[in-house]
N, C-alpha and C positions, 0 to 999 in steps of 0.2 A: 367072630360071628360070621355065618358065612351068608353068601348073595341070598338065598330063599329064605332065611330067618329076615334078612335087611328087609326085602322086598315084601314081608307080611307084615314087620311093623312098620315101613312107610304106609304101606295100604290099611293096615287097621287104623293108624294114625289119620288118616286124612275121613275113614266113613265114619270114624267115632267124632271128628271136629266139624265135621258138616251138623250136626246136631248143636252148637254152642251159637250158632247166628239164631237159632231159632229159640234157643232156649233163653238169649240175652232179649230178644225181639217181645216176647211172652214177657218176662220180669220189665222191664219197661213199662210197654205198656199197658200193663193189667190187665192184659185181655187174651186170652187162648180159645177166644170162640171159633175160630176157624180151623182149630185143630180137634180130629173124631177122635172120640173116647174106642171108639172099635178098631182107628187104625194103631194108636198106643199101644194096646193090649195085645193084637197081635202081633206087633211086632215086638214088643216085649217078650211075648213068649215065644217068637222065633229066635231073640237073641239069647236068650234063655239056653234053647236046644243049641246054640251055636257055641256057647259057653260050656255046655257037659261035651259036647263033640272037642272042643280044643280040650278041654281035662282029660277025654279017656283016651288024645290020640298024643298027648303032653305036649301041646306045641304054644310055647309063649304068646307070639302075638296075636291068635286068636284069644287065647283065655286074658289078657291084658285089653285089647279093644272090645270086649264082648261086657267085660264089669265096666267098665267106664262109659261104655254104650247103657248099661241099664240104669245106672246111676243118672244117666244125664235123662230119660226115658222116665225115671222114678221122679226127678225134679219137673220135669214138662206135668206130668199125672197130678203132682200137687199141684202144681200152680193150675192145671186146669181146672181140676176141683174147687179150689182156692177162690179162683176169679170169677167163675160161674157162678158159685155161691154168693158170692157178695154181690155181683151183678143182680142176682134174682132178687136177694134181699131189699135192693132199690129200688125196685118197679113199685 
């Protein structure tokens, strides 16, 4: 493996796991009201496009931090969903 393959999966690795404090922080607490449903989605769909960009340029560590980035993004979305609704339910 050479140094630029290394140094994109340390770097996808470290912005894909800044997402797991927030995403353990949310399941905890049961509460994701301080996270926008507008900022998820866009960035969603920007990791989205950063994900067909590592496919059509074949380059692993984006296309490996980019699904684990959406995945972690897909689990934030439910649980926001999730807790908000049940939140409403109780008022």
């Amino acid at each position: 493996m050479d140094l630029t393959t290394t140094l994109g999966l340390i770097a996808g690795f470290l912005t894909t796991a800044s997402f797991l404090p927030q995403v353990w922080r949310t399941w905890t607490t049961h509460s994701a009201r301080d996270i926008s449903y507008g900022m998820l989605l866009l960035f969603l769909i920007g990791i989205g496009l950063w994900l067909l960009y590592g496919m059509r340029i074949q380059s692993l560590p984006i296309i490996l931090a980019n699904l684990v980035t959406i995945l972690l993004v897909a689990v934030l979305l439910v649980l926001k969903f999730r807790y908000n609704r049940n939140n409403t339910c109780e008022r």
